[in-house]
N, C-alpha and C positions, 0 to 999 in steps of 0.2 A: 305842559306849560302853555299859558294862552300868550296870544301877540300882545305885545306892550307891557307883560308882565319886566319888572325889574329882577338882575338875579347879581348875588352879590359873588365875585369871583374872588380867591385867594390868589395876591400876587406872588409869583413864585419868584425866585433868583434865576439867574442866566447862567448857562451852561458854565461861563469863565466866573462866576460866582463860587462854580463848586469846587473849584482847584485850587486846591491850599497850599499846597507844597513838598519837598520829595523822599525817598529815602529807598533801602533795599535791605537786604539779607539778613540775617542770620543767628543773632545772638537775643538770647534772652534773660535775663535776671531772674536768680531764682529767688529773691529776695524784692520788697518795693522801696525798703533804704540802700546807700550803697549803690546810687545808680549811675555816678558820675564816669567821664570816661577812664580815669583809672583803673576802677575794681572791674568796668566792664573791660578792661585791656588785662586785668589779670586771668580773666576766664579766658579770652580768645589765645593769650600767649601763652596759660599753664594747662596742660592737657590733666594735671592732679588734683585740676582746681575739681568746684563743687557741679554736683549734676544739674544739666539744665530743669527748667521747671518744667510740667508735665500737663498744670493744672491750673487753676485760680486760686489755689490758695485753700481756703474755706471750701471744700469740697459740696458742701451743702449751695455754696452759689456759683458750682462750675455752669458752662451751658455742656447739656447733654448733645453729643452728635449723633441724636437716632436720625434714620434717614427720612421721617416726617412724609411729607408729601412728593419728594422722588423716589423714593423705596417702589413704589408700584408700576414706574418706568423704568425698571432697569431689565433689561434684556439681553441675553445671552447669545445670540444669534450674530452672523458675520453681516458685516455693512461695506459698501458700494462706496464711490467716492460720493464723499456726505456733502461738500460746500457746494452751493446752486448758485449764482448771479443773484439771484432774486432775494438770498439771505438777507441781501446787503438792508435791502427797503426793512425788510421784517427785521432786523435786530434795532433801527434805530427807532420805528413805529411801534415796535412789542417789547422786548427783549429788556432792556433798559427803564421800559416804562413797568416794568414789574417792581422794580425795585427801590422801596419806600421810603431811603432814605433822600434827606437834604444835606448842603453844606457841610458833610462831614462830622455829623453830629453822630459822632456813635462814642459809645463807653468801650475802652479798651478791655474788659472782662469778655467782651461780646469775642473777643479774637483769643478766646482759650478756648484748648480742648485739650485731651486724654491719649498720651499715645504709649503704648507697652513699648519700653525700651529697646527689647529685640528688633524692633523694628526700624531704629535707627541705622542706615548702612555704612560699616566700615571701612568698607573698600571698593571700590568700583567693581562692575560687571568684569569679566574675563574681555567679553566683546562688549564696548561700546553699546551697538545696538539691539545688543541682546534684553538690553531694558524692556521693563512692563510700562502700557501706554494704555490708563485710563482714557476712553474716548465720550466726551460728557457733549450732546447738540442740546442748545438752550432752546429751540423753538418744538422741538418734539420733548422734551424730557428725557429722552434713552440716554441709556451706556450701553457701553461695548468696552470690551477687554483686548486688546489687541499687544504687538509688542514692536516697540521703537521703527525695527527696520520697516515695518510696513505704514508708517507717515505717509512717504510718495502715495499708496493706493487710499488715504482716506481725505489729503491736503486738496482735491480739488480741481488743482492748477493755480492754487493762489502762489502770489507771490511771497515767498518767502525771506523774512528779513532775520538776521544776525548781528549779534553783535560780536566784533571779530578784538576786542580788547584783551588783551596778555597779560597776564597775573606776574607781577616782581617778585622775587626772590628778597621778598620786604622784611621780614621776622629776623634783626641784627639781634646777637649778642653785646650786654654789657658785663664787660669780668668786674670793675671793681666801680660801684659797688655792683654786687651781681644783679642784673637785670636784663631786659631789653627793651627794644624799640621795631614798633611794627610803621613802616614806612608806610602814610596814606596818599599822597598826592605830592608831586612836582611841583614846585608856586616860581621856580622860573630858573634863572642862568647859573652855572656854577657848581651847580648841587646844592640848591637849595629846593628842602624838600620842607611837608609838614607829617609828624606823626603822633603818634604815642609813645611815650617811655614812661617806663618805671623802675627803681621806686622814685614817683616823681619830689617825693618830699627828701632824699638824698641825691638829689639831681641839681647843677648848678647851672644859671647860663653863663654862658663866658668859654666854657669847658670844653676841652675835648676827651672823648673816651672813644680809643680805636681812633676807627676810620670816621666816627659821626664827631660834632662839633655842636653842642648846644647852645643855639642863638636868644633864642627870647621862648619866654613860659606863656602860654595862649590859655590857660585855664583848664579845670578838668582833666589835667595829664597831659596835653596839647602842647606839643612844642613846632615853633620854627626851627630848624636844624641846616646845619649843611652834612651833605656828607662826599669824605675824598673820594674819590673814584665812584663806577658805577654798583650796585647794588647785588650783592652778593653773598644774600642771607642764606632763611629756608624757607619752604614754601609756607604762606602762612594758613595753615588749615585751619578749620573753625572748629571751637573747643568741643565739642562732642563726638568728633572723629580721634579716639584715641588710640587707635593704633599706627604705623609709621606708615608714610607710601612709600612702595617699592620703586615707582616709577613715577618724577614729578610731575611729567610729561603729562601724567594720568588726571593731574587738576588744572588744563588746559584744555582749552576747544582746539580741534583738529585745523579750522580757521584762523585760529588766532596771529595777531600779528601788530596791534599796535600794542608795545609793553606802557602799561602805568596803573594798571587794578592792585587793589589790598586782597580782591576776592576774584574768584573767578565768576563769570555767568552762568550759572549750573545749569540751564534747562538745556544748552548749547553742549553739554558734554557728551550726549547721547549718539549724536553725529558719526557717520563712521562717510569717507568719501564717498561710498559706493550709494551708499544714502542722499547727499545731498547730489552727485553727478544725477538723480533723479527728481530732484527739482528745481525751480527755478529762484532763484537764490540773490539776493541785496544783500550788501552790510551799512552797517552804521558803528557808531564809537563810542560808546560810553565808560569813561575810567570807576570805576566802583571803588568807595572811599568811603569817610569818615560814616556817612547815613547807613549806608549796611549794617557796621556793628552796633549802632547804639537802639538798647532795647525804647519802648515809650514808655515814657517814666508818670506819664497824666492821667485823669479818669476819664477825660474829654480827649478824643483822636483828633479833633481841631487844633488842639492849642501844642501838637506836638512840633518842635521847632524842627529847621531843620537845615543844614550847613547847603546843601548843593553837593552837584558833582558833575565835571566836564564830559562835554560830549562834542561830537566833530562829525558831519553828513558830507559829501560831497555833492558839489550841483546836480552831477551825473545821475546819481543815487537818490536822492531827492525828486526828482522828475521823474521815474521811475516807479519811484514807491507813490509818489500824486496821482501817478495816469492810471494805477493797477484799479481791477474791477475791485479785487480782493487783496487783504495783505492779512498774512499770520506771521503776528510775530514772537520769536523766540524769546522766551524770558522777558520778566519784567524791564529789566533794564531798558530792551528793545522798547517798552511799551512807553516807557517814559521819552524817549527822545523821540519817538512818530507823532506824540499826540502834543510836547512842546512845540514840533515845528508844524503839525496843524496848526497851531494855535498864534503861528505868525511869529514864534520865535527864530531866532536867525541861523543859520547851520553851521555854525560855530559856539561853543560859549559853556555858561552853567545851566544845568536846570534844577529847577525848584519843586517843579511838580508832585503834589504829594496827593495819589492817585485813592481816593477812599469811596466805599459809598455814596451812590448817587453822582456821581462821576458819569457827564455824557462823552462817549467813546468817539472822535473823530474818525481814526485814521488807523484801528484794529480791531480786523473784522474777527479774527481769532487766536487764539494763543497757544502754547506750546508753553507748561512751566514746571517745575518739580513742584513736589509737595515741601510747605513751607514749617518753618516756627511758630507757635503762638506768641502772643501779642510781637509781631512783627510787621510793618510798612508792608510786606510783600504779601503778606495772609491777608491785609486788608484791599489791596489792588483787587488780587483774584476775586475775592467777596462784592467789588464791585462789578465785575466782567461777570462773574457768572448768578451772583446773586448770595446774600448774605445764606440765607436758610439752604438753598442750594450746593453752596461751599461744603457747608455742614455735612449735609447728605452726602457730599462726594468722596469727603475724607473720611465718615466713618463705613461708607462703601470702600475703600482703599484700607483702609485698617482689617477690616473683618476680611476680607481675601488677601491680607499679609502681603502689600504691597510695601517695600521699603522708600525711607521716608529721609528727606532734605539732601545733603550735595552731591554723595554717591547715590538717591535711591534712585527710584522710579518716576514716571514723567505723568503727566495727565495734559491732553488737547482739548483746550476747550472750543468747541465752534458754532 
């Protein structure tokens, strides 16, 4: 290019451009009618309901997850502590700049994949950290196969942040007429809560049945409710775990300690004390609610709406997690409330954040998450942290070595 030549640049969006808005976990439709929150409350609350989907439908327009261009970086050998200081410059200069996508423009098809059922885990490890820990570094391309307890020897010294939110005892019985009500969120004094019930079309407001009290019908199966006393369901598991937990205990982080989640934080379950007494450790508070269960019902990942969900930092914790070289955060959840409150939101409130592609990373240098759902909020996060084609390669590397897969399986770091 000579001096004076003219050269025409493509204006891009701004970082706060890309941030649509938020959601989390775990449920998927296995149907594309039938997606309101009813039917999706009939699969979360009936364990005899129908099996999750596996695919796209049309197998002829699944995306295939061959490992493409990581398959040739994955390496078998043990590794050192892997995070440098200097990541920090290269993830936000390379790292992020790989990755093609804008404002969230991706087709929901693109978050399908193929997983053999077997693979689904039904019950937790015996030990906690006896988990298997895919180890994925985005600036070299390797993996490494490690297993949970050894986090501390591959984390760094970053700081490590948690989300220490306690799962309710949400999943009420209704005897007559027979249903129930999975308890999402607190909305304030009394006992007034908001959830799901069904069957909502034999459901009255005005009523009470039991200990709940249904106030006003919110759409979708959404009710305002009250209910008498505190909350003393069952635990509510997500529909693909069918068989019973032994121990509830077992779908709670070892941390946990604010009660107000529908769900638990799954990448946090893996934790055993002896594990975290070896690192260095924040929490933050995100209640996990109505976003987690609802599949995306769009073709367009932009236009998928999205309710919010409370979250709570302390000042203390906040200055903490600002000053650190490095921060890995545990589970999505984690990731949502770090990169709202980069983004100048306040350390109290809701967030809306709905983390997809092309997605610039403030304030997570790396991650800690289980392997996810298809077409879910939380498969699209990752996709953006580690790179859409990258994802791919990671999950059908986790498949083909029989790595168990969503709230009981196995974990993967990405850094």
């Amino acid at each position: 290019m000579t001096v004076g030549d003219r050269v025409a640049l493509e204006v891009l969006e701004t970082p706060q451009d890309l941030v649509h808005q938020p959601a989390d976990l775990r449920e998927v439709a296995t149907h594309r009618e039938n997606l309101l929150a009813e039917p999706v409350l009939d699969r979360i609350l009936d364990p005899l309901g129908e099996p999750i989907r596996r695919g796209g439908g049309d197998p002829s327009k699944r995306f295939e997850l061959g490992a493409r261009p990581l398959e040739h970086a994955v390496e078998r050998g043990s590794v050192g502590p892997l995070l440098d200081p200097l990541f920090g410059a290269v993830d936000g200069a390379l790292v992020h700049t790989w990755q093609m996508y804008r404002g969230g423009r991706m087709r929901v098809d693109e978050l399908d994949y193929d997983l053999p059922a077997e693979l689904i885990a039904q019950r937790p490890q015996a030990r906690r950290d006896e988990s298997r820990l895919l180890v994925y570094e985005r600036v070299s391309g390797q993996v490494h196969h490690r297993t949970f307890a050894e986090l501390p020897d591959v984390a760094g010294g970053a700081l490590v942040v948690v989300n220490d939110t306690r799962v309710v005892p949400a999943r009420i019985p209704i005897e007559r007429p027979r249903g129930e009500v999975l308890l999402l969120e607190r909305v304030g004094e009394n006992g007034l809560w908001e959830g799901l019930a069904r069957p909502t079309r034999r459901l009255h407001a005005g009523r009470r049945y039991g200990d709940l009290e249904l106030l006003e019908h919110l759409g979708e199966g959404r009710w305002r409710l009250r209910l008498h006393g505190e909350p003393a369901g069952q635990t509510p598991l997500p529909p693909y775990i069918t068989e019973p937990l032994a121990d509830p205990e077992r779908y709670q982080t070892v941390y946990a300690r604010e009660q107000g989640s529908a769900a638990a934080p799954t990448a946090g379950l893996h934790f055993t004390p002896e594990v975290l007494q070896r690192l260095d450790v924040e929490r933050v508070t995100l209640h996990v609610g109505l976003d987690t269960f609802r599949p995306i019902t769009v073709d367009d990942l932009s236009e998928h709406a999205l309710h919010g969900e409370r979250y709570e930092v302390t000042p203390e914790a906040w200055e903490r997690i600002h000053a650190a070289a490095r921060v890995l955060a545990v589970g999505t959840t984690t990731v949502r409330v770090l990169e709202t409150l980069a983004r100048g939101g306040p350390l109290a409130g809701r967030t809306h954040l709905f983390v997809t592609p092309g997605f610039e990373f403030s304030r997570t240098n790396a991650l800690v998450t289980n392997f996810h759902l298809p077409r879910s909020t939380l498969l699209a996060l990752v996709m953006a942290f580690a790179g859409v084609e990258e994802t791919r390669a990671l999950y059908q590397e986790a498949i083909d070595r029989r790595y168990r897969f969503y709230s009981f399986g196995d974990a993967m770091l990405i850094l």
